[in-house]
C-alpha positions in Angstrom: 37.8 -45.3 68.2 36.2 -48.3 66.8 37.0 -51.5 68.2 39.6 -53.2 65.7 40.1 -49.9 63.4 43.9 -49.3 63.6 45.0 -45.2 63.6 47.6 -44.1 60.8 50.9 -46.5 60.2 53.7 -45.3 62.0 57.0 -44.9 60.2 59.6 -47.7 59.8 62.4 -46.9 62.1 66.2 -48.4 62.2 65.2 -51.3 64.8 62.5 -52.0 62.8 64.5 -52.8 59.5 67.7 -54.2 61.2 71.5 -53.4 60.8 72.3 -55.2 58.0 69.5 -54.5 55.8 70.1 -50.8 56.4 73.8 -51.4 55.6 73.3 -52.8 52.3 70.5 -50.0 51.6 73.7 -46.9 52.2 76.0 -49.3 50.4 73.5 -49.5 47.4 73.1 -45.6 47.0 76.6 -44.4 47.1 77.6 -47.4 44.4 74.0 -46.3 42.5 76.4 -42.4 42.3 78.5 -42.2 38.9 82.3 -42.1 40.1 81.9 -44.0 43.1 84.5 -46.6 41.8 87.5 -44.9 41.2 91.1 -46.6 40.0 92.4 -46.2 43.7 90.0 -48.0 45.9 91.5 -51.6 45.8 88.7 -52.9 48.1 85.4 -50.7 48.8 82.4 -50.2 51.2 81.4 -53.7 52.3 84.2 -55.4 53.1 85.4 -55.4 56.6 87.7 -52.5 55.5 88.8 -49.9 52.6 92.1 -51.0 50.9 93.5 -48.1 48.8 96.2 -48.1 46.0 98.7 -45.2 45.9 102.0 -43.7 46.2 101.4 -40.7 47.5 101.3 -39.2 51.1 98.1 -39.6 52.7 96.2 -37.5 54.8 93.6 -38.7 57.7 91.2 -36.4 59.7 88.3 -37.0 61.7 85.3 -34.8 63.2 82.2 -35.7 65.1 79.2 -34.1 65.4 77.0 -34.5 68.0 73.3 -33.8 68.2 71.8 -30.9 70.1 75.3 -29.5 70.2 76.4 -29.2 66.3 72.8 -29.8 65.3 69.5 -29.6 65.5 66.5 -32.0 63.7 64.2 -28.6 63.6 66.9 -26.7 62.0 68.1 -28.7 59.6 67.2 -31.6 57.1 68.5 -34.9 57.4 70.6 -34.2 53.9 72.1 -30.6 55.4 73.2 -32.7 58.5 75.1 -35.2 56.4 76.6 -32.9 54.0 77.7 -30.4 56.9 79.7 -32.9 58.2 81.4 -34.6 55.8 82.3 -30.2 55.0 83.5 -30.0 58.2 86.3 -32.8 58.2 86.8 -32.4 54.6 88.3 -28.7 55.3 90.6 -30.0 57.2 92.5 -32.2 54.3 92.1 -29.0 52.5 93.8 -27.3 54.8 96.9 -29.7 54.5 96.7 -28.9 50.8 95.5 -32.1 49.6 92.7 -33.4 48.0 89.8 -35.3 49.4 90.1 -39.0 48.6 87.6 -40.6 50.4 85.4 -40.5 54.0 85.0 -43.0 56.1 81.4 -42.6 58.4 80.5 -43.9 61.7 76.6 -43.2 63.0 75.2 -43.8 66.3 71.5 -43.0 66.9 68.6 -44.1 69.4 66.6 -47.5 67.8 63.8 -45.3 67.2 64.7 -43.2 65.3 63.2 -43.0 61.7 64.4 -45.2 58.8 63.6 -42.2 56.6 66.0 -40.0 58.1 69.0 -42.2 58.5 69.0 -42.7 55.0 69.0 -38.5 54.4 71.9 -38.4 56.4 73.4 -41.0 54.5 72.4 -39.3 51.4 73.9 -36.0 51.9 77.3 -37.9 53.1 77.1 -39.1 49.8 76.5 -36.6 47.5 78.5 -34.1 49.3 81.7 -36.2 49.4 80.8 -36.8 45.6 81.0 -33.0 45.0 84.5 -32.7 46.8 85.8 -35.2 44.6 86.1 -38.3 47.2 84.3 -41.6 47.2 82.5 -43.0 50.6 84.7 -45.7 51.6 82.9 -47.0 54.6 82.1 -47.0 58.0 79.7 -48.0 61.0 76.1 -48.3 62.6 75.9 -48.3 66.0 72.6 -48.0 68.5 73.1 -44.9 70.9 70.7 -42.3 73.0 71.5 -39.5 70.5 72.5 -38.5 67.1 75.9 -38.3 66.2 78.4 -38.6 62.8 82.1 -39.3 63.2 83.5 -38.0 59.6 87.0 -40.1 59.3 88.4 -38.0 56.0 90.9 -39.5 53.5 93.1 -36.9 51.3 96.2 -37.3 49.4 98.9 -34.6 48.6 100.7 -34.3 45.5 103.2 -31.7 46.8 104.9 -31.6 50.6 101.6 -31.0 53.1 101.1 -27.5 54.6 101.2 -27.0 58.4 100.2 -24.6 60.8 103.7 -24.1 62.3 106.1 -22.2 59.6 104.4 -18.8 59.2 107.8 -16.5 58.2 107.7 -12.8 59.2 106.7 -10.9 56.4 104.4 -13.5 55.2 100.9 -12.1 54.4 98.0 -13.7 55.4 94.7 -14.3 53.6 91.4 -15.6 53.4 90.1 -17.8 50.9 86.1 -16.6 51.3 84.0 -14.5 53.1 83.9 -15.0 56.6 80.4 -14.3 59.4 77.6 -15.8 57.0 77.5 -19.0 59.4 77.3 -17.2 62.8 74.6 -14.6 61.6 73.1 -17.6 60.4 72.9 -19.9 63.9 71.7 -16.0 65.4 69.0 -15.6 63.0 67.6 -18.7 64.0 68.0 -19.0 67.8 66.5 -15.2 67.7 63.6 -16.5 65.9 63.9 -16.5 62.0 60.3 -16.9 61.5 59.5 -13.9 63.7 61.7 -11.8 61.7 60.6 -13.0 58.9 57.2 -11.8 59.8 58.4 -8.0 59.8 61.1 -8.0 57.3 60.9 -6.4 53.5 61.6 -8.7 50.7 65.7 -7.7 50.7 65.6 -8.7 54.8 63.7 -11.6 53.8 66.0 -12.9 51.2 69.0 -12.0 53.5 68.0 -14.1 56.1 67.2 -16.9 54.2 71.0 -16.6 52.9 72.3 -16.7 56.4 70.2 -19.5 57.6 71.7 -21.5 54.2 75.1 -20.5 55.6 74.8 -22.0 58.9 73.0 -24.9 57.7 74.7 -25.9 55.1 78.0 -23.7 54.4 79.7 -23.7 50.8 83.6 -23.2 51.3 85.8 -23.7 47.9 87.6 -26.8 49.2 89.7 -26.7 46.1 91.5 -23.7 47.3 93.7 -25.8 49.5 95.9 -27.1 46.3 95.7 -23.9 44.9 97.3 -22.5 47.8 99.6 -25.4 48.6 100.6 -24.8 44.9 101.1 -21.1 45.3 103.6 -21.5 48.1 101.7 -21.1 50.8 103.7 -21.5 54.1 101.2 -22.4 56.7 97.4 -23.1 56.3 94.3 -23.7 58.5 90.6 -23.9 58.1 88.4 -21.3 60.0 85.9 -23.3 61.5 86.3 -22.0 65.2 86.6 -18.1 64.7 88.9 -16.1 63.0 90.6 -15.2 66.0 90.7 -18.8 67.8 92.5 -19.8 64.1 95.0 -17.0 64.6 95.8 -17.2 67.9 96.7 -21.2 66.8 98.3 -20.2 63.6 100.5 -17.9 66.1 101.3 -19.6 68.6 102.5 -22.8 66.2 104.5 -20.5 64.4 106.1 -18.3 67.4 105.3 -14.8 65.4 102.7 -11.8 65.6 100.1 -11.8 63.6 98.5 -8.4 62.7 95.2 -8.4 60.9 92.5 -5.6 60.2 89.0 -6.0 60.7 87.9 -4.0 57.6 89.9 -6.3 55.5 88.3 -9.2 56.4 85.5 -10.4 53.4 82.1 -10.9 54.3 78.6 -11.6 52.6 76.7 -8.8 51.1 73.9 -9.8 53.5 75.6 -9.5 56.8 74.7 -5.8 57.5 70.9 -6.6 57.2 70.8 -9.5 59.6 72.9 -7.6 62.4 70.8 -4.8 61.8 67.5 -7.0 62.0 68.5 -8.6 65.2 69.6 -4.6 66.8 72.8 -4.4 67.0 75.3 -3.5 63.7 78.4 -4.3 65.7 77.2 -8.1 65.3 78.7 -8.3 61.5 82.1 -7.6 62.8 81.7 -10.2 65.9 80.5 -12.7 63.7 83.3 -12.2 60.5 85.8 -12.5 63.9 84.8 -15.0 66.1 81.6 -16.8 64.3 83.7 -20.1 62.7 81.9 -22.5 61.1 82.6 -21.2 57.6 84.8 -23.3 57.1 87.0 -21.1 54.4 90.9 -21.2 54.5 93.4 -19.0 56.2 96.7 -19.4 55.1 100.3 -17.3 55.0 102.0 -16.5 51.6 105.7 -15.2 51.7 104.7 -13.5 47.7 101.1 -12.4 46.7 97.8 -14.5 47.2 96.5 -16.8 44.8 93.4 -15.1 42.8 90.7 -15.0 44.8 91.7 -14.7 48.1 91.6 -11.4 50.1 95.1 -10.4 52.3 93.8 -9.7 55.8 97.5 -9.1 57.5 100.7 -9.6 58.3 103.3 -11.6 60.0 106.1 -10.4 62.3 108.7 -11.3 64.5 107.5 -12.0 67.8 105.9 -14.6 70.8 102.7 -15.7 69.9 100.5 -12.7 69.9 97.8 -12.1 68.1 96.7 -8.3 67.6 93.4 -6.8 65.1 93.2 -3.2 64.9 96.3 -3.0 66.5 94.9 -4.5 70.2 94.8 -7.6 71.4 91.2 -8.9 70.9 88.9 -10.1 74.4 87.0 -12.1 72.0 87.4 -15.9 71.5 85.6 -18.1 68.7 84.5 -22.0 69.9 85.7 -23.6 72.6 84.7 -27.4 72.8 85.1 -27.4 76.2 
């Protein structure tokens, strides 16, 4: 290189720009969203905390996700990794049968990481909460040796909240959505989308690339926890560690059998194809069991499902058991430790 030429110029990154510039650039685009001031919020983002108005019960949930281990920088973009989060606490005021208020974010990330991609995150916290009907209320910026979001969501209920613990004998249960896409997904892509891509007719192709969109970025109808709150529904959880893992939970709070079939279970169209791509057909029904990260709704109705929603099972008297098919399953969904 020629003495004095400089190479090309490297991208700004968060220790570069400083905290508090970066906090008043996420402040500025969730207030530049239409809606972002709503008639509750007494104080907003800003301030050293959110003050909201109401007389209703409130809800509060947090999640975390934790580079490496809920996601990766090559798989997904900085706007997927914001927007999957904020999903994945957000189903859980659904589950409750309230409605998503607000979120409250803390990120940690290493000093050198890119200015650019800070601000993707932060954009698809924003527009995602926005689509579920809540407003980003605040949060926190912290220096750390990895990537992680802590998703604090705010909900409120206009009818008594819906727990895990009061499934009746009798009840039925049922799914609001189809249930696998996410797990084929996460296969797809630690088998080697690309390679199958490679090899794969235009309807493989375009199945894979729905899969990889479901574990990415999954699209659960949040809204479906009021309807079924509405509709009666006695107990309620989102599937976001397996099928199973949510039954044997749902059970076990509840002190009843739960009986499900397989076959009943919805899935997506494109399931088949993936699980045949990667060898083995028997994959569709491991993933619609014990994939999670769909994040639909499971909940028990002692009458008929709301519109929409597919009836899976049963309840019954009994301890805590958990049967599909008629056997109890050996397979387990996510275990965080």
């Amino acid at each position: 290189m020629v003495s004095g030429a400089s190479g090309p110029k490297s991208r700004p990154t968060i220790a570069d720009v400083g905290e508090r510039a970066l906090l008043a650039a996420m402040r500025g685009a969730g207030a530049a969203v239409p809606g972002a001031v709503a008639d509750d919020i007494v104080i907003g983002t800003g301030d050293d905390a959110a003050v909201l108005a109401g007389n209703r019960s409130t809800v509060l949930t947090v999640d975390t996700a934790v580079q490496d281990r809920h996601f990766r920088l090559d798989w997904s973009t900085p706007n997927q990794i914001g927007a999957r989060s904020v999903i994945a606490s957000a189903a859980d005021v659904a589950a409750m049968g309230a409605r998503l208020s607000g979120v409250l974010v803390s990120i940690a990330m290493p000093l050198t990481t890119p200015v650019e991609l800070l601000l993707g995150i932060n954009d698809g916290i924003i527009e995602q909460t926005h689509r579920l009907g809540g407003r980003v209320l605040g949060g926190d910026l912290v220096s750390a040796s990895e990537i992680s979001l802590s998703v604090t969501s705010v909900g409120v209920l206009d009818i008594a909240p819906v727990t895990l613990a009061n499934v009746r004998p009798g009840d039925v249960l049922a799914l609001s959505g189809p249930l696998g896409g996410a797990a084929s997904g996460f296969a797809a892509i630690t088998h080697g989308v690309d390679g199958l891509r490679t090899r794969a007719t235009e309807t493989e192709r375009r199945s894979l690339d729905a899969a990889v969109r479901a574990f990415v970025l999954p699209s659960p109808d949040l809204s479906q926890g009021t309807v079924a709150a509405i509709a009666g529904a006695h107990a309620m959880t989102d599937v976001s560690d397996g099928l199973v893992e949510e039954l044997i939970t749902m059970a076990a709070a509840s002190a009843v059998r739960l009986d499900v079939s397989s076959n009943s279970v919805p899935t997506p169209d494109y399931l088949p194809t993936v699980a045949a791509m990667l060898g083995d057909p028997d994959l569709a029904r491991r993933w619609a069991l014990v994939g999670g990260e769909d994040h639909q709704l499971l909940a028990a109705f002692g009458g008929a499902a709301p519109s929409g929603w597919t009836v899976i099972g049963r309840a019954a008297p009994g301890d805590g058991s958990v049967y599909v098919d008629g056997v109890e399953p050996n397979l387990r969904g996510w275990q965080s430790f």
